[in-house]
Biopython code that builds the backbone (N, CA, C, O; Angstrom):
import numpy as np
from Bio.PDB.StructureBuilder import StructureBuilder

atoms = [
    (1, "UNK", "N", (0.843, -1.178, 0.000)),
    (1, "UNK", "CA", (0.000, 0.000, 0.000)),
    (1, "UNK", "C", (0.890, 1.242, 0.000)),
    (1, "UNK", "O", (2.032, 1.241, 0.460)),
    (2, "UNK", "N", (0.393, 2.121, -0.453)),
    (2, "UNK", "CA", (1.036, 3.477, -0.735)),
    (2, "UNK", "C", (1.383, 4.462, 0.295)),
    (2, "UNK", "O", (0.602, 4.318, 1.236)),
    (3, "UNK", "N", (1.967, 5.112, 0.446)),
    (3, "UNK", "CA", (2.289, 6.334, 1.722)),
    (3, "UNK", "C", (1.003, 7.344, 1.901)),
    (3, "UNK", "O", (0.962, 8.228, 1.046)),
    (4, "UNK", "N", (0.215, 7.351, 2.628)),
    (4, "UNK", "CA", (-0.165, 8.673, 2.763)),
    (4, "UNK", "C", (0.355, 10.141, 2.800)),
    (4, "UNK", "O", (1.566, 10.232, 3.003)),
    (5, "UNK", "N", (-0.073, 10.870, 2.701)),
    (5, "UNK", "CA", (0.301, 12.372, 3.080)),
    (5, "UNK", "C", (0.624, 12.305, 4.331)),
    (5, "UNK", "O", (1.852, 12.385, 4.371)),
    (6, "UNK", "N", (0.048, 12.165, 5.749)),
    (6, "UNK", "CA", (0.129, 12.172, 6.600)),
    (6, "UNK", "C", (1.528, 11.428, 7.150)),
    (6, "UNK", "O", (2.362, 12.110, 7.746)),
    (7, "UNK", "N", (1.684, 10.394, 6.984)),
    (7, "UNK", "CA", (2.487, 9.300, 6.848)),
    (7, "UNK", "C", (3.864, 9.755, 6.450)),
    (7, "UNK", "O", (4.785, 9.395, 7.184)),
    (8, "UNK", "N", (4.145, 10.497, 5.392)),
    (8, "UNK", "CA", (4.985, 11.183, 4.604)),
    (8, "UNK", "C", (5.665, 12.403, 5.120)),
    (8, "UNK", "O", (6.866, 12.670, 5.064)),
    (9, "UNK", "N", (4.581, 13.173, 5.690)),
    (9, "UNK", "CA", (4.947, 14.371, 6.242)),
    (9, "UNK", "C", (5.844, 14.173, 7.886)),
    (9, "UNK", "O", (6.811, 14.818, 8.292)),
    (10, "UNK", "N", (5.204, 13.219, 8.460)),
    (10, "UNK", "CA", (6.109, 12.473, 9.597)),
    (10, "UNK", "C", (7.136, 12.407, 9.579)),
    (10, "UNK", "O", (7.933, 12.961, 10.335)),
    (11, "UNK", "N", (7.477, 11.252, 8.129)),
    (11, "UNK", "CA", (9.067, 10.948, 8.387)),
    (11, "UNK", "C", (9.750, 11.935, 7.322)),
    (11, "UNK", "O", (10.846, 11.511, 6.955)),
    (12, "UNK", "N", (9.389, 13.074, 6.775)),
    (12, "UNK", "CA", (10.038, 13.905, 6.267)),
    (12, "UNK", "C", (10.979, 14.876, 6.994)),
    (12, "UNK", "O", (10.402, 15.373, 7.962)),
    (13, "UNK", "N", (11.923, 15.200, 6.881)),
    (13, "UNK", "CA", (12.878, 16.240, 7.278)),
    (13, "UNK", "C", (12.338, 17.739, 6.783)),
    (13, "UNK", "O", (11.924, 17.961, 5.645)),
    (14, "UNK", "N", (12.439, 18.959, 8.110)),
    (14, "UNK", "CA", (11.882, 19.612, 7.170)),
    (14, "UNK", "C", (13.084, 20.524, 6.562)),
    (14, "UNK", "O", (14.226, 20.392, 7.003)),
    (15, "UNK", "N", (12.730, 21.612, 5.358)),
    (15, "UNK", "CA", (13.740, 21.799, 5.311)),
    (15, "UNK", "C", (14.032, 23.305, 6.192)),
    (15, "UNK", "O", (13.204, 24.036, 6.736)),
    (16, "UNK", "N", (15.830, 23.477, 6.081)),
    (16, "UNK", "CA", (15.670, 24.421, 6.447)),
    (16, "UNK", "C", (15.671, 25.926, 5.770)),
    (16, "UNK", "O", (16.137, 26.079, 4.641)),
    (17, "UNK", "N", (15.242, 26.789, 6.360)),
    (17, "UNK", "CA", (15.026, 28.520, 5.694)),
    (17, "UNK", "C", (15.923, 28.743, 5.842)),
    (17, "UNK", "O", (16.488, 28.242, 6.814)),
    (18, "UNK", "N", (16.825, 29.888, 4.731)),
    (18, "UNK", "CA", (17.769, 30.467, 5.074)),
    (18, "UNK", "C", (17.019, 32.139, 4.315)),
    (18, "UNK", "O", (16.692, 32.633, 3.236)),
    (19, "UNK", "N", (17.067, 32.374, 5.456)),
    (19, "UNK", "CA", (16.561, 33.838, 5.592)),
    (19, "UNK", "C", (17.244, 35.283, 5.320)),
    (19, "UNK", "O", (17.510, 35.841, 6.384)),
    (20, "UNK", "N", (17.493, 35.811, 4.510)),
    (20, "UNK", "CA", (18.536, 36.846, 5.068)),
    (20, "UNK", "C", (17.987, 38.040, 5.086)),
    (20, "UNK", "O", (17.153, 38.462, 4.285)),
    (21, "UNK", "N", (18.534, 38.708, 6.174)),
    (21, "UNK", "CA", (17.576, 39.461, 7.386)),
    (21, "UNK", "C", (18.301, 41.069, 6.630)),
    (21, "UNK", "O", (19.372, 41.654, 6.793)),
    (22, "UNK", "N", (17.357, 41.273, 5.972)),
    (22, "UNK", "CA", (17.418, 42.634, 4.993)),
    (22, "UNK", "C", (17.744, 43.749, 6.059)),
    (22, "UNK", "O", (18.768, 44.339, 5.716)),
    (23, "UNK", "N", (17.250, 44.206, 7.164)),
    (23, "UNK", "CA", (17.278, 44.913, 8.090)),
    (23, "UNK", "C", (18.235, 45.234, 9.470)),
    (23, "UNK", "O", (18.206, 46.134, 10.310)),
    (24, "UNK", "N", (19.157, 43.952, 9.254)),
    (24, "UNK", "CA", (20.253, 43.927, 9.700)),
    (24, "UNK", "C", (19.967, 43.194, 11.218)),
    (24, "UNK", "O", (19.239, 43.633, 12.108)),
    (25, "UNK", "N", (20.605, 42.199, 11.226)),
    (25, "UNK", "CA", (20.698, 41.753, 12.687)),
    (25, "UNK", "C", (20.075, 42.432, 14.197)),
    (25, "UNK", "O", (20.299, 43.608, 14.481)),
    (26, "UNK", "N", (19.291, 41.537, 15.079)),
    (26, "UNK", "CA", (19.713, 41.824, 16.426)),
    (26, "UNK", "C", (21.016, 42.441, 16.901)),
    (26, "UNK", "O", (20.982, 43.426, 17.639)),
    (27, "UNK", "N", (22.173, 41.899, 16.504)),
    (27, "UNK", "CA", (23.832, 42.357, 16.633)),
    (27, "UNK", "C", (24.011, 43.742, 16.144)),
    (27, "UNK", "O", (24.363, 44.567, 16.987)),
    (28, "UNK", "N", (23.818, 44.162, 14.854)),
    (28, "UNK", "CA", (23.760, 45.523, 14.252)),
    (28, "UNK", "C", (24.693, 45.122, 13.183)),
    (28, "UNK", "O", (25.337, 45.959, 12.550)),
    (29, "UNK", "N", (24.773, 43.872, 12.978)),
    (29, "UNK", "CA", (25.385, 43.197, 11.564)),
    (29, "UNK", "C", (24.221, 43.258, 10.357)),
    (29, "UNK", "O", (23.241, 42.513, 10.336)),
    (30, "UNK", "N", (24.607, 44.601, 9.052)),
    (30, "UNK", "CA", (23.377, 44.100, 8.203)),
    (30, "UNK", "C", (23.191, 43.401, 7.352)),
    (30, "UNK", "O", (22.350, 43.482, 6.457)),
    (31, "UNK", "N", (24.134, 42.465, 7.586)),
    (31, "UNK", "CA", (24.354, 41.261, 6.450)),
    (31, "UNK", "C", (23.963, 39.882, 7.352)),
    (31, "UNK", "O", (24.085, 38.782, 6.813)),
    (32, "UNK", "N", (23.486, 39.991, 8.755)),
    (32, "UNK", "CA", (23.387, 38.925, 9.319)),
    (32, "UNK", "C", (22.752, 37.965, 8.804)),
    (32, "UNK", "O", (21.711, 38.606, 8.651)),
    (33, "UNK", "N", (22.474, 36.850, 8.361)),
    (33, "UNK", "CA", (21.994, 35.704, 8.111)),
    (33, "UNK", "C", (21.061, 34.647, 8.795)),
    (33, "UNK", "O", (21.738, 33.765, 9.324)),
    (34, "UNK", "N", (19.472, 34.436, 8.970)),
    (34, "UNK", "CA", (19.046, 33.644, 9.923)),
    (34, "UNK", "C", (18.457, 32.499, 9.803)),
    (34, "UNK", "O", (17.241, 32.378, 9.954)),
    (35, "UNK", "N", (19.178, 31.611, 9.543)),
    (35, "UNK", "CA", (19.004, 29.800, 9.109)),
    (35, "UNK", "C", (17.915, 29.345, 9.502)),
    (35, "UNK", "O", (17.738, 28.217, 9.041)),
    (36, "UNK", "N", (16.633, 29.889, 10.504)),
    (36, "UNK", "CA", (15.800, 29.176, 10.437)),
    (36, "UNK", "C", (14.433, 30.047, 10.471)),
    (36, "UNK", "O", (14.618, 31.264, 10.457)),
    (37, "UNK", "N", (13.315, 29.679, 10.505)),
    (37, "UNK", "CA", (11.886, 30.782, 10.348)),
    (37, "UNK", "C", (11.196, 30.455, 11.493)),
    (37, "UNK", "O", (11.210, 29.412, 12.148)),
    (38, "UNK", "N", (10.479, 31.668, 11.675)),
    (38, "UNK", "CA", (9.096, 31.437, 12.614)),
    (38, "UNK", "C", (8.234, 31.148, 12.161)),
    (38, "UNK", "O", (8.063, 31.539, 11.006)),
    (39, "UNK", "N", (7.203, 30.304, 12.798)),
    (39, "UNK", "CA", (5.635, 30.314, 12.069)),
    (39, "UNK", "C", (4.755, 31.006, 12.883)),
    (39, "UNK", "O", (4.863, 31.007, 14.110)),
    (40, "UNK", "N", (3.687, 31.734, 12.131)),
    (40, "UNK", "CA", (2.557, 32.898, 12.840)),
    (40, "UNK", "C", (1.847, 32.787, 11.990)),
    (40, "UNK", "O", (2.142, 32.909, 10.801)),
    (41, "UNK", "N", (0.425, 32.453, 12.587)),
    (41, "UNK", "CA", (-0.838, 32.584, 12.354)),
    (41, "UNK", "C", (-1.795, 34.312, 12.625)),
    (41, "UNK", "O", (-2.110, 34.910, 13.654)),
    (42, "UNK", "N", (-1.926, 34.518, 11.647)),
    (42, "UNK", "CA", (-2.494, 36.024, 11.557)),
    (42, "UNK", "C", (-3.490, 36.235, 11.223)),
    (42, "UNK", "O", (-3.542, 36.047, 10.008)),
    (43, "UNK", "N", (-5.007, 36.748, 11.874)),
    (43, "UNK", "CA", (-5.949, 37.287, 11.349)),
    (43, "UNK", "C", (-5.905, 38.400, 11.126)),
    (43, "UNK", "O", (-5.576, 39.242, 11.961)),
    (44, "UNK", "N", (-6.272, 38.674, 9.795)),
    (44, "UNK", "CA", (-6.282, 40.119, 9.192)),
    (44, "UNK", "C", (-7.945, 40.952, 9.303)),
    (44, "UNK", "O", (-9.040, 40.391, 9.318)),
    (45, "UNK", "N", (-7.736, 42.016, 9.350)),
    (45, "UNK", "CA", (-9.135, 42.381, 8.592)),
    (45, "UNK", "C", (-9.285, 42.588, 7.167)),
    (45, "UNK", "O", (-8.454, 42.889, 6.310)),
    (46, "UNK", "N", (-10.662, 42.335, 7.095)),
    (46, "UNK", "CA", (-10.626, 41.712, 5.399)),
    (46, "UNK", "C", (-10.140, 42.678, 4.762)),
    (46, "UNK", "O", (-9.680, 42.225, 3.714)),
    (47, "UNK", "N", (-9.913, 44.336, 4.858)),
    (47, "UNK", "CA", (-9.719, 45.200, 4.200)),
    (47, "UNK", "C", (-8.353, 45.268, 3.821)),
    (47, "UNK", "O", (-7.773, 45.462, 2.753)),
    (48, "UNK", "N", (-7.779, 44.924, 5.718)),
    (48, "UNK", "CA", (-6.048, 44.883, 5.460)),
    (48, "UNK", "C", (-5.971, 43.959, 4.365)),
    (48, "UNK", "O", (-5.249, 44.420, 3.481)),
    (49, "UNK", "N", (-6.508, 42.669, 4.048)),
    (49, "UNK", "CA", (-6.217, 41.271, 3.542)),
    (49, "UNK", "C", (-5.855, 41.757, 2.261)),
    (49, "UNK", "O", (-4.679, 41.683, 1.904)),
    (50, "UNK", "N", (-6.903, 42.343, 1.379)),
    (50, "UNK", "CA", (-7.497, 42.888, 0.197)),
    (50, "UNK", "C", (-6.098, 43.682, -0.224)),
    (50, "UNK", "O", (-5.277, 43.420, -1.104)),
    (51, "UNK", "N", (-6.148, 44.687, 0.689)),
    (51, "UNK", "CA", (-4.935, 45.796, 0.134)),
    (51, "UNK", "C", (-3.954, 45.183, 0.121)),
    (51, "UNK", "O", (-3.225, 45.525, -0.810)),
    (52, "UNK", "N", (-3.376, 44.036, 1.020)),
    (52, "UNK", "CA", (-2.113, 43.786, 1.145)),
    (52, "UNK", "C", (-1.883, 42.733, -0.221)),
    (52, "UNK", "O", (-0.753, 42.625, -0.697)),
    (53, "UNK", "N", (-3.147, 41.908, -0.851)),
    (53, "UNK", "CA", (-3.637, 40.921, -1.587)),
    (53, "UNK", "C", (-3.269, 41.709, -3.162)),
    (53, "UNK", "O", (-3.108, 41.072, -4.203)),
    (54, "UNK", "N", (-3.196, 43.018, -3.062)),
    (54, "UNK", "CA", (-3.431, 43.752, -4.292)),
    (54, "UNK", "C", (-1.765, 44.747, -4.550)),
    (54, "UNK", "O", (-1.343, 45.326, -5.551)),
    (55, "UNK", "N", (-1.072, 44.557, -2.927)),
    (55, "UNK", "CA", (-0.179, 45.164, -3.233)),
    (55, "UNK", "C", (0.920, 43.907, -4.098)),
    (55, "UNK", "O", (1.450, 43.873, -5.209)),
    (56, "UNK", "N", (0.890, 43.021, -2.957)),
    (56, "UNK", "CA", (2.503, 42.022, -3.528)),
    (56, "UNK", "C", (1.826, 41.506, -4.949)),
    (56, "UNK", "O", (2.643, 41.326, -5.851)),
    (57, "UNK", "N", (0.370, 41.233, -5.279)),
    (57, "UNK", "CA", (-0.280, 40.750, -6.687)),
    (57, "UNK", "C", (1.167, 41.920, -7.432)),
    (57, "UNK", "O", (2.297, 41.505, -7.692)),
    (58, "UNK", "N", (0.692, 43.362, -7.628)),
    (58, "UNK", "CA", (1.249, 44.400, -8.321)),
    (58, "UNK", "C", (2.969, 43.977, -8.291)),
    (58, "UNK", "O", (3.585, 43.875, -9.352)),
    (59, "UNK", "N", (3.656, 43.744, -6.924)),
    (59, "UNK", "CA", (4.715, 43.637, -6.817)),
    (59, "UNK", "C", (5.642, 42.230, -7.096)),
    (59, "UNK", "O", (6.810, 42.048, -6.752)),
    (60, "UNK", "N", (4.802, 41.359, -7.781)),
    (60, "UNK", "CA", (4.882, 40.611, -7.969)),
    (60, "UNK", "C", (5.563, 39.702, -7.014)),
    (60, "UNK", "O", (6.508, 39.016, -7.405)),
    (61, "UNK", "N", (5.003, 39.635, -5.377)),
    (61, "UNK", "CA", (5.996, 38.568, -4.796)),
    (61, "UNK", "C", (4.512, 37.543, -3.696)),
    (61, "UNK", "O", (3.285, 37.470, -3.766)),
    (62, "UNK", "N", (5.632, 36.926, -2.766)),
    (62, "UNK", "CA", (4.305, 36.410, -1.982)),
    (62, "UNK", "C", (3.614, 37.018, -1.290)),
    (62, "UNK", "O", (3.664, 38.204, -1.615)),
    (63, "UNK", "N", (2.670, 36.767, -0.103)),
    (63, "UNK", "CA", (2.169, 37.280, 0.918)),
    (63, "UNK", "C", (3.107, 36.894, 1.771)),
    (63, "UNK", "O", (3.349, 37.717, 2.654)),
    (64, "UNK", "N", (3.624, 36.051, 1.789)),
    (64, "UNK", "CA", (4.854, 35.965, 3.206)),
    (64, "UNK", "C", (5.741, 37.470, 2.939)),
    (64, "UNK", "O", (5.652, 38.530, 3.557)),
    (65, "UNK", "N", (6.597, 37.103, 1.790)),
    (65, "UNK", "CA", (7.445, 38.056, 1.086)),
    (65, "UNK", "C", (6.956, 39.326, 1.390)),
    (65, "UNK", "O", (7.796, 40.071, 1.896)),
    (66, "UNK", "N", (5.802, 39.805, 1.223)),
    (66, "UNK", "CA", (5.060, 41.171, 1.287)),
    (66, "UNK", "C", (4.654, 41.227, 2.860)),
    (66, "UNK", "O", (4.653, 42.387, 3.272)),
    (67, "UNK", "N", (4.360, 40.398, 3.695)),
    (67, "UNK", "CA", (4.337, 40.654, 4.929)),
    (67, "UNK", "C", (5.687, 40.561, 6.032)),
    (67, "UNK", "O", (5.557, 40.780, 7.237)),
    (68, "UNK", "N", (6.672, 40.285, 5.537)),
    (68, "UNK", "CA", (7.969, 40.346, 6.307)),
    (68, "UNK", "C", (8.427, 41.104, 5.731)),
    (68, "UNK", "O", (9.376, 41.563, 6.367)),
    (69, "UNK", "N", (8.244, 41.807, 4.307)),
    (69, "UNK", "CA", (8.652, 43.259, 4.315)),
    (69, "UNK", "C", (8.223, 44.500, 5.116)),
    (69, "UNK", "O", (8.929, 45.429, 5.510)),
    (70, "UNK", "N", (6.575, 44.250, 5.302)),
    (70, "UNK", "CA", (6.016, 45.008, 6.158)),
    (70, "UNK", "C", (6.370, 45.100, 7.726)),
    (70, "UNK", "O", (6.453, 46.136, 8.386)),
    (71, "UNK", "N", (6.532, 43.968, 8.107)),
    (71, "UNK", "CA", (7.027, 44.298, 9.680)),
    (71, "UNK", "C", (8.649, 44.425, 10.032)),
    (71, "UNK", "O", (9.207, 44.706, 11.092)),
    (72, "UNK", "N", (9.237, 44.068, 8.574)),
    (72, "UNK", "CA", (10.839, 44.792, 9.024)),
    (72, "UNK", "C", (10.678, 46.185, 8.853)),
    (72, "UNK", "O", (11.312, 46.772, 9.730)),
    (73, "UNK", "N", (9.947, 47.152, 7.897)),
    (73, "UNK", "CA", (10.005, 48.085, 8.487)),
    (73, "UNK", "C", (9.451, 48.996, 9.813)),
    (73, "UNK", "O", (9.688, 50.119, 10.258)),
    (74, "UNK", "N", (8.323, 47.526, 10.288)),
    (74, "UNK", "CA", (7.407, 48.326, 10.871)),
    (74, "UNK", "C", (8.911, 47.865, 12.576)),
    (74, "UNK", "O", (8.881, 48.267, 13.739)),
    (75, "UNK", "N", (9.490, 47.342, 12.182)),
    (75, "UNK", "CA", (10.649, 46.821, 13.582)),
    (75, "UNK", "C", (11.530, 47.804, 13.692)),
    (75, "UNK", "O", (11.897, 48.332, 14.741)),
    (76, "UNK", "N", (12.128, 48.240, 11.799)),
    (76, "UNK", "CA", (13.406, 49.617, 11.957)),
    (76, "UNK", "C", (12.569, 50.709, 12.584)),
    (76, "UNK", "O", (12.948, 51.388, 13.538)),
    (77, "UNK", "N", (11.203, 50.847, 11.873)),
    (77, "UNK", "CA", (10.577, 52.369, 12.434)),
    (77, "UNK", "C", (10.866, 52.711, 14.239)),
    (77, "UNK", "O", (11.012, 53.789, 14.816)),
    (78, "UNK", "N", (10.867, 51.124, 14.830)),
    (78, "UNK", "CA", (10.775, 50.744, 15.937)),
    (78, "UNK", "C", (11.580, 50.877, 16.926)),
    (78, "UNK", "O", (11.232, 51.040, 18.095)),
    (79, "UNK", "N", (13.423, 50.778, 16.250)),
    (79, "UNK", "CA", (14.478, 50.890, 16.624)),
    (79, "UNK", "C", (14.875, 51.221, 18.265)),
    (79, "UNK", "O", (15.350, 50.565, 19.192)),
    (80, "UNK", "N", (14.374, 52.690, 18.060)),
    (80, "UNK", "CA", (14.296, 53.022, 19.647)),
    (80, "UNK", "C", (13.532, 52.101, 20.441)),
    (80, "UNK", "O", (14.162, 52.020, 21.495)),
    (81, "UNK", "N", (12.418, 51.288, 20.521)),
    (81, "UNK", "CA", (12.144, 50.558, 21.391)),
    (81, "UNK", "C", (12.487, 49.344, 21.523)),
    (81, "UNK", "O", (11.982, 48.778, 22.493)),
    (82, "UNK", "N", (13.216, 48.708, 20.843)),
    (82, "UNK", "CA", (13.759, 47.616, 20.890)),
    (82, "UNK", "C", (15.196, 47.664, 21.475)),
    (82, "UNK", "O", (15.960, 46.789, 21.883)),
    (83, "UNK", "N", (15.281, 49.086, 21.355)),
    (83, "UNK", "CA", (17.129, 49.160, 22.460)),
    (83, "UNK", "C", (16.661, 49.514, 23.979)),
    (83, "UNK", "O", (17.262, 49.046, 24.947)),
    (84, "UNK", "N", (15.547, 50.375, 24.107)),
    (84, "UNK", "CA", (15.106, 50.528, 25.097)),
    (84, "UNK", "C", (14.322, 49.126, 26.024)),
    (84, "UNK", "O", (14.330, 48.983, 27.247)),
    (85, "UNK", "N", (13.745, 48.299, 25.087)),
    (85, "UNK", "CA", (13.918, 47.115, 25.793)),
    (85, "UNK", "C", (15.104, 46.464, 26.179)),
    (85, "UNK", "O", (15.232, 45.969, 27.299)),
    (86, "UNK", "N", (16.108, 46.434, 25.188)),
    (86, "UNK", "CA", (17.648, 45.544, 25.424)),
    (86, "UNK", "C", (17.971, 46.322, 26.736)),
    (86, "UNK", "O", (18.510, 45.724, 27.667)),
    (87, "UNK", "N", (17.670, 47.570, 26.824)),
    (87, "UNK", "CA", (18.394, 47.526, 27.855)),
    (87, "UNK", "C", (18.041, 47.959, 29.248)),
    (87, "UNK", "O", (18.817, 48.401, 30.094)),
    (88, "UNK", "N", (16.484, 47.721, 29.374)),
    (88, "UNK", "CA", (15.617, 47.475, 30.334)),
    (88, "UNK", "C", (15.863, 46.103, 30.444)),
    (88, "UNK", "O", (16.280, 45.748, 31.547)),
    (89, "UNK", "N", (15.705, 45.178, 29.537)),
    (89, "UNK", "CA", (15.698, 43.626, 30.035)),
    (89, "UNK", "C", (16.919, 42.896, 29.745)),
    (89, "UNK", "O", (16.982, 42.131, 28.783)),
    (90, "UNK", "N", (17.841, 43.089, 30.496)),
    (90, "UNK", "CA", (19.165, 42.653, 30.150)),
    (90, "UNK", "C", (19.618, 41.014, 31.370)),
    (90, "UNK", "O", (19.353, 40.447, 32.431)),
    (91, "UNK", "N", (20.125, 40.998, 30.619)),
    (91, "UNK", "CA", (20.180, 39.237, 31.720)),
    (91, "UNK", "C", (21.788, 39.775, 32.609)),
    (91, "UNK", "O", (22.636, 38.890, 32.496)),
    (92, "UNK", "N", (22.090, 40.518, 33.096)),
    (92, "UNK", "CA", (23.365, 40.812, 33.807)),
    (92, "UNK", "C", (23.215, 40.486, 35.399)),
    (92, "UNK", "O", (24.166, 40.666, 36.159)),
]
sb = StructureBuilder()
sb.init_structure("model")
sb.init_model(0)
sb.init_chain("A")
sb.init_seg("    ")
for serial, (resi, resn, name, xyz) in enumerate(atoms, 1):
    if name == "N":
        sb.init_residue(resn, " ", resi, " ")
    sb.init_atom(name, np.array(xyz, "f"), 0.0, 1.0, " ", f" {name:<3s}", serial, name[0])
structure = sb.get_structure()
């Protein structure tokens, strides 16, 4: 009998992402490199869905692609609070 999908997906390896992190490292390296991905489940509102559906269509890329462009900038815009966390929450 044949493999299922299920069956398949088990003993598959997955692979890995190699990411490269346009925005420059945690470190402040902007060539840093990050070998593996997160997964996130996102509800949109249908409007965001639509616009964002109509931008990467135009730009020709994915919705992943078009949404990790969107929150690296929405992280640089961010800059100051992400140092102001580093260095509120520091493990010393």
């Amino acid at each position: 009998m044949g493999k299922s999908f299920k069956n398949e997906m088990q003993q598959s390896k997955p692979a890995a992402a190699k990411i490269i992190n346009v925005g420059g490292g945690g470190d402040g390296d902007p060539e840093a490199v990050e070998l593996k991905s997160k997964r996130l489940n996102l509800l949109l509102k249908p409007s965001i869905f639509t616009g964002l559906d109509k931008i990467r269509t135009m730009q020709r890329v994915s919705f992943n692609e078009a949404v990790n462009k969107a929150l690296s900038e929405y992280v640089e815009a961010h800059a100051d609070l992400i140092a102001k966390f580093d260095a509120t929450f520091t493990d010393d």
